[in-house]
C-alpha positions, 0 to 999 in steps of 0.5 A: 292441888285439886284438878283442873276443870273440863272445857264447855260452853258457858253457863247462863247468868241465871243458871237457866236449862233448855227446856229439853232438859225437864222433859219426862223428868217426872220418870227420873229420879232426883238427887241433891249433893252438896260439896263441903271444900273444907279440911284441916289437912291436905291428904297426901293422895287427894286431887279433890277439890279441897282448901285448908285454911292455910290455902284459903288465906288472903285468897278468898276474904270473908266470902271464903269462911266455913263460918257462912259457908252454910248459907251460901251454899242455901243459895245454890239451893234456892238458884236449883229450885227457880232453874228447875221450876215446877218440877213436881218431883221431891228429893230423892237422895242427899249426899253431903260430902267434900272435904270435910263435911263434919268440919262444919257445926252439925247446925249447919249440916241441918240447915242446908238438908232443911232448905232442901225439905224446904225448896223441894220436899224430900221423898218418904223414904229418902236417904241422906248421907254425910261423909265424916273424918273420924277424928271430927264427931262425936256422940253428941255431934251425930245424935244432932245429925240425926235428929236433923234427918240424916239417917246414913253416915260415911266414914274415911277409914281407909286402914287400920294400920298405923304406918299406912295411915301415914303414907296417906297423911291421914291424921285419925288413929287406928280404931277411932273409925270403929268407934264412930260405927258404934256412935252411929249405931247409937245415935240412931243410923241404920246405916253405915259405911266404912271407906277404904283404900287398898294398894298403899305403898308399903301395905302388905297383904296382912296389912290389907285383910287386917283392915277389911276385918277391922272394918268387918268386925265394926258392924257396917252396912256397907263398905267400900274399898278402892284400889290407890290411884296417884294423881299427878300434883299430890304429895304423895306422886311427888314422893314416888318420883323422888323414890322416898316410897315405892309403887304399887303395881296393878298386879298388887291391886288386883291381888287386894281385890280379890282377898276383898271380895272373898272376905266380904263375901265370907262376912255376908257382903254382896258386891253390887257395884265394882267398888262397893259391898252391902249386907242387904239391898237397903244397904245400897248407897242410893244415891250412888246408885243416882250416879252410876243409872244416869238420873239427875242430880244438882251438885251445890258448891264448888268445884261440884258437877251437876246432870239434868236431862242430859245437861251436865254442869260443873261450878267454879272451883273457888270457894272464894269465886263461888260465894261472890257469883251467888252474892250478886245474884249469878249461877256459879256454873263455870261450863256445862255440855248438852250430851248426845244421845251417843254420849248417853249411850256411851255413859250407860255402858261405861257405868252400867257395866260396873253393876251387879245387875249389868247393862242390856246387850241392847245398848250394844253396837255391832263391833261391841256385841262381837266384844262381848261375845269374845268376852263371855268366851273369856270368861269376863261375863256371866253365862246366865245374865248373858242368856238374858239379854245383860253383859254382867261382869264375872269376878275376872271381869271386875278385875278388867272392868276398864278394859272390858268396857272400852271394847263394849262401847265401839 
């Protein structure tokens, strides 16, 4: 089941921010993500916060039904615009993601970016993403998302092996991702990123780069690969205790990351962060990119996280529990917590590091600077970027990110 929420002090009836968390915002970027709680089955592997009909059941009523999820979740987006008032600044990214987001009517996708355009604006150049399972579009589904003014689709390909698929519990077929690149092309997205997992019990190596060349060969843009982490309470850390699979040790992760890189690189792939590849700089996920620079973002929809000016907030978890605070006219912020600036500081490092561009040396304290220094000696930073000012993660270094990170923020 999907992980518990963090502890906080509790968020106004109203939604309301201290006024320090507009302040210079006009130099930030802002970003919108919007949460779809919904999937036809539960993936063995997943903590996120997601509900099957099945789960939803008798808990939630009519208040919990995909059939008006859009227009709750437009409520949220009518609470943001009144919290952050006159904030001039227009939408900078959208990422619809969940769940399942294309279990929705492609209608709804487009309604909810419209109340976005409609409550904020969004940018010129704005980039608006939906993740999608494979199995739940179509050529006539996606054209209507593009039309709508979506112009960058994500789809959870994760392997190309059957077997693999089925360890996961996923329910598309091997090749069926490949196929919606092409659908994607068709219908008119310039980009397009594929999602993969690596580290799968019972995946072997030939298993692995069969699938970075399948995902490869399908003509993305982009692709992502992460390496499987358990999570206490799925299905599938219940089968690894009962010993029904094995499990995959952190050798065998960094073995797998390292046959990635090479073959991205072979295939015209940059990394720009530890987990991510693009073929160009416009192929950069953007809004990730929001995430990982600290800028502000609102999360709508349950469960999801928000970060203005140094405030950050997360939403009940309910479906159910959601749409009743939005029906009587409440915030469904659960808990929020106002970050220090040593909370902020610590942030930056923690995610700046994972850049291709790095993290300034300036953000360094002194027992961190004597870490990166033993770091570059290791072999862990670049030489370069150093010279410069910036700790950049060599590629033994993105294997050791965690560790290298925890050293660099004393």
């Amino acid at each position: 089941m999907p992980s518990a929420l963090p502890d906080g002090e509790p968020v106004p009836d109203d939604g309301s921010l201290p006024a320090s968390a507009l302040a210079g915002s006009a130099d930030r970027p802002l970003g919108f993500y919007l949460h779809v709680p919904y999937c036809a089955t539960r993936c063995g592997y997943c903590d996120f916060n997601t509900y099957t009909a099945t789960e939803l059941r008798g808990s939630g009523g009519v208040l919990a039904s995909r059939d008006n999820y859009a227009d709750t979740l437009i409520d949220e987006i009518r609470l943001a615009r009144k919290v952050l008032g006159d904030d001039p600044r227009p939408v900078r990214t959208v990422f619809v993601g969940g769940g399942t987001p294309t279990l929705l009517a492609a209608g709804d996708l487009v309604r909810m970016l419209a109340a976005i355009r409609d409550e904020f604006e969004l940018a010129e150049d704005a980039e608006v993403t939906t993740e999608a399972n494979p199995e739940s579009v179509d050529p006539a589904y996606l054209s209507a998302l593009r039309e709508g003014g979506f112009n960058r689709v994500s789809f959870g390909m994760q392997s190309a092996r059957q077997h693999v698929l089925k360890v996961l519990d996923r329910t598309h077929t091997p090749g069926r991702p490949e196929a919606c690149v092409a659908e994607a092309r068709a219908a008119g997205f310039d980009h397009v990123n594929l999602d993969l997992i690596y580290g799968t019990p019972g995946e072997s190596d030939d298993d692995w780069r069969a699938s970075l060349e399948a995902a490869i060969g399908a003509g993305p843009d982009h692709v992502s690969a992460y390496a499987l982490i358990v999570e206490e309470g799925t299905q599938l850390a219940r089968r690894i205790r009962r010993g029904e699979v094995p499990m995959t040790d952190d050798d065998v992760h960094a073995d797998r990351y390292l046959i990635a890189d090479s073959v991205f690189a072979e295939a015209g792939f940059d990394w720009y962060e530890v987990s991510n590849w693009a073929t160009s700089e416009a192929g950069r996920c953007l809004h990730n990119e929001l995430y990982w620079r600290g800028a502000d973002w609102w999360g709508a929809g349950p469960g999801a996280h928000s970060h203005v000016g140094g405030v950050r907030w997360w939403n009940v978890k309910h479906p159910g529990a959601y749409a009743a605070a939005l029906a009587s006219g409440k915030s469904p912020g659960a808990g929020r917590e106002l970050l220090s600036d040593e909370d902020r500081r610590v942030e930056r490092i923690l995610l700046e590091l994972r850049l291709r561009e790095g993290v300034p040396l300036s953000l360094l304290r002194a027992e961190g600077l004597s870490a990166s220094r033993r770091a570059l000696g290791e072999g862990l930073l670049e030489a370069r970027p150093y010279e410069e000012g910036r700790a950049v993660l060599t590629l033994r270094g993105r294997l050791l990110a965690d560790a290298v990170v925890r050293d660099l923020v004393d």
